[in-house]
NUGUGU-111320 format. One record per residue: residue in one letter; x, y, z of N, C-alpha, C, O in turn. Coordinates in steps of 0.1 Angstrom, whole numbers, plus 5000, padded with zeros to 4 digits. Last residue first. Example, Ala and Ser with C-alpha at 12.3 -4.5 7.8 and 13.67 -1.06 7.14 Angstrom:
# residues 2
S512849785071513749895071512950005079513450115080/A513249435078512349555078513249675078514249675085/
//
This chain:
# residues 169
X306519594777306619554761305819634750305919604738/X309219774796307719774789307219654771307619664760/X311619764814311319784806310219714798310319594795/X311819874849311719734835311419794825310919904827/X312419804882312019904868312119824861312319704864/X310119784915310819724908310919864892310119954890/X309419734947310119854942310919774928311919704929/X307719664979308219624962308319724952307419794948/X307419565012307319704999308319624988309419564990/X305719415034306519465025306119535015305019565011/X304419275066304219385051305419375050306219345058/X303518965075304719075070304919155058305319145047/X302218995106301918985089302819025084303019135088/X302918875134302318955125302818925110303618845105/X304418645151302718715153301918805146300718825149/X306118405139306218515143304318555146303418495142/X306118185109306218235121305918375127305518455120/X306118165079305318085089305418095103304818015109/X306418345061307418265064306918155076307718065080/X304618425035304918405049305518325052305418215047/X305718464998305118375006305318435023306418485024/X306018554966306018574981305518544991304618614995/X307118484934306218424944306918524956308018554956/X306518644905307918614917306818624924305818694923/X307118524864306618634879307518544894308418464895/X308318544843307618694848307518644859307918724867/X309518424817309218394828309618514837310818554839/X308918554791308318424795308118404809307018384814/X310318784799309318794789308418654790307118674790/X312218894811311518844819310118794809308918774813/X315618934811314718904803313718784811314018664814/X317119134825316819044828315519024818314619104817/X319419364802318219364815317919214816318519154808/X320119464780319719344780318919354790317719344789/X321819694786320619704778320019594778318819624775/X322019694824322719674809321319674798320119664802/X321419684850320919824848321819794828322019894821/X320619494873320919434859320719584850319719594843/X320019424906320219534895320719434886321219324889/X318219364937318719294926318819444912318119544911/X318019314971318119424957318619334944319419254944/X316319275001316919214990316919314977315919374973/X316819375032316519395021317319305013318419275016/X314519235065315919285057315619295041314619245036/X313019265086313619365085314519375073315119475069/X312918915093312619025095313419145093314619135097/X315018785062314718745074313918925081314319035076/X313718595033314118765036314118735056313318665062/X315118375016314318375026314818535035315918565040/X314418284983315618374992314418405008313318445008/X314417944965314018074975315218164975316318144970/X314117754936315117844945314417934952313818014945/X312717614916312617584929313317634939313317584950/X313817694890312017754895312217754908312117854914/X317417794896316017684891314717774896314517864904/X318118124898318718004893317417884887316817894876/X317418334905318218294919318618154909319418074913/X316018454889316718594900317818474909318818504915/X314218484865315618404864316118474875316918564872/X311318404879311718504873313318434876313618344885/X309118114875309618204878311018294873311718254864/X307317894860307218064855307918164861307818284857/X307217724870307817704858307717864853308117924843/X307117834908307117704894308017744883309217774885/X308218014921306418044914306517934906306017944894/X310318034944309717884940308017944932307017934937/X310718374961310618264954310018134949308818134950/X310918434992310818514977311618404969312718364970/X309718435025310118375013309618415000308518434996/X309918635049309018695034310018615029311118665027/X309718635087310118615073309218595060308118545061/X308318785113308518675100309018725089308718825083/X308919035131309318845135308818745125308718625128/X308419285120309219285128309619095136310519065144/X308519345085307719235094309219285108310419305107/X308919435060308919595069308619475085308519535096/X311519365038310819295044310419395054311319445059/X311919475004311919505016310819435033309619465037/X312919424977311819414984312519425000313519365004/X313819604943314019554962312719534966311619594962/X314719534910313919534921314919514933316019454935/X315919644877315819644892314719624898313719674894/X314919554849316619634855316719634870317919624875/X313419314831313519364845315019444850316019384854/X312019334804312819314813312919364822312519484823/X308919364796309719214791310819184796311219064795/X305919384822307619424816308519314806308519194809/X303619584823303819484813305119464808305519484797/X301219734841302819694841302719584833301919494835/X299019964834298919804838300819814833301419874824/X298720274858299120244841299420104843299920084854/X297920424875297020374873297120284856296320254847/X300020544892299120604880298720534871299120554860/X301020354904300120454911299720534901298920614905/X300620004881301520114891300220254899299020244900/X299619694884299319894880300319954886300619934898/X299119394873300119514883299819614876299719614864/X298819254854297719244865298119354878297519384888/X299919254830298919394831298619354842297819434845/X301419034828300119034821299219134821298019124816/X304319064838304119054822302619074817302319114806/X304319024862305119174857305119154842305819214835/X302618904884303418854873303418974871302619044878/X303118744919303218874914303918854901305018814900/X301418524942302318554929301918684920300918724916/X301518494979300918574964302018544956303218524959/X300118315004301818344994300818424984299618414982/X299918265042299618255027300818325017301918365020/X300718225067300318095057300118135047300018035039/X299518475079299918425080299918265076299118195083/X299318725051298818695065299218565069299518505059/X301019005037300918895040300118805047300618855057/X300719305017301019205034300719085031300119065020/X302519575006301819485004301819385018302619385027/X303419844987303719845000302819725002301719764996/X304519884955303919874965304119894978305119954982/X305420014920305620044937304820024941303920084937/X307420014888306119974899306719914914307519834918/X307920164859308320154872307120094883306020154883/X309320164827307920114835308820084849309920024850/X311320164808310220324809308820274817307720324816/X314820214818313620174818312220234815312020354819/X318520214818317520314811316120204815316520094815/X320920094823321020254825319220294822318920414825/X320720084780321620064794321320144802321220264799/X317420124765318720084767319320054781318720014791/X315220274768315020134768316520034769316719914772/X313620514791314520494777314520294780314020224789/X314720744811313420694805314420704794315220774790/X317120644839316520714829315520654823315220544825/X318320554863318020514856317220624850316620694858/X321520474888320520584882319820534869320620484861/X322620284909322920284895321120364889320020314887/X325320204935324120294929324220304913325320314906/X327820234961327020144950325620174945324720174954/X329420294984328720324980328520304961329020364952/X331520205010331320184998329920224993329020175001/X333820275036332920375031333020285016334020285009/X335420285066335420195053334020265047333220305055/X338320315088337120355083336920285070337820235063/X339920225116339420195105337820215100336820165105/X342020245143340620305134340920235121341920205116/X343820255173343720185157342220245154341520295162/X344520465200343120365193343420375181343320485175/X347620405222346620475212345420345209345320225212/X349220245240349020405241348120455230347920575230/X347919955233348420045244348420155247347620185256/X344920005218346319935218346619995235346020045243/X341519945208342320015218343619915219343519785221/X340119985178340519855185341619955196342520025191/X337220005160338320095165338519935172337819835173/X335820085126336019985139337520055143338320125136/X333120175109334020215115334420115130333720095140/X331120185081331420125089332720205094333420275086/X328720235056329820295061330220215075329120185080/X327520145023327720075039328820165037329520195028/X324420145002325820215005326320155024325620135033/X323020124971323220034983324420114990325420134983/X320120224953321820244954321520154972320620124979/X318420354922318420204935320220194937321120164930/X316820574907318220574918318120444925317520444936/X315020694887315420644899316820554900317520484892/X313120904862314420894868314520824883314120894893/X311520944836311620884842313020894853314020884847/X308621144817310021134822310220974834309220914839/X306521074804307121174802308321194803309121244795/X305320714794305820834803306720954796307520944786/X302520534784304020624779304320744787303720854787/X301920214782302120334790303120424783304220394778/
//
């Protein structure tokens, strides 16, 4: 693939505010963090030249394996994803009552949580992000891919969306 340009943004931000009523006045506390790391076309720090986006489902009891090394992913222009590192992904659980287990693909899974045999169990609604935005990036060259499985409950299917960058081999 060779792109023209590239630029995305995977940022995490929490604002929060707690009040506590005293006697004659209200305590406050405001808290504001904002976390984000922009990416460019390019191979270095900071930098990716392969981006791939879905929106995907589940039905219930079953699992896909998603590899990001053998071309079996396209992105929306229609270009085969072939990453050796990985700078970012989110997956996004969209299910309103099951869970999206992310992880255990065997001997091939992606270094995100430790052994082959490590989950992250997404609970409805929630996001998982992962960033590594250094020139090194997650080196996914061997081991590429990331299982997603139904969590085995609830009444519907749990779409999700996958949002990952990388760099291309």
């Amino acid at each position: 693939m060779s792109l023209s340009t590239l630029a995305v943004t995977f940022a995490a931000a929490v604002t929060a505010t707690l009040t506590k009523t005293a006697e004659m006045s209200t305590l406050t506390d405001v808290c504001s963090n904002n976390e984000g790391v922009t990416f460019a076309l390019g191979t270095g720090a900071n930098q990716g030249n392969g981006f791939f986006h879905d929106q995907r489902a589940l039905a219930d009891g079953t699992n896909e394996t998603l590899v990001f090394t053998d071309s079996s992913l396209t992105d929306l222009l229609s270009e085969a994803v072939n990453f050796d590192k990985l700078k970012a992904i989110m997956v996004v659980n969209k299910s309103t009552d099951s869970t999206l287990i992310i992880g255990d693909a065997a001997a091939t899974q992606m270094a995100l949580f430790g052994a082959v045999d490590e989950t992250l169990v997404l609970q409805p609604g929630g996001v998982f992000m992962f960033i590594c935005p250094d020139a090194d990036g997650l080196d996914i060259s061997t081991n590429s891919s990331l299982k997603l499985e139904h969590g085995g409950e609830g009444d519907s299917a749990p779409d999700y969306e996958i949002l990952a960058i990388g760099v291309q081999a």
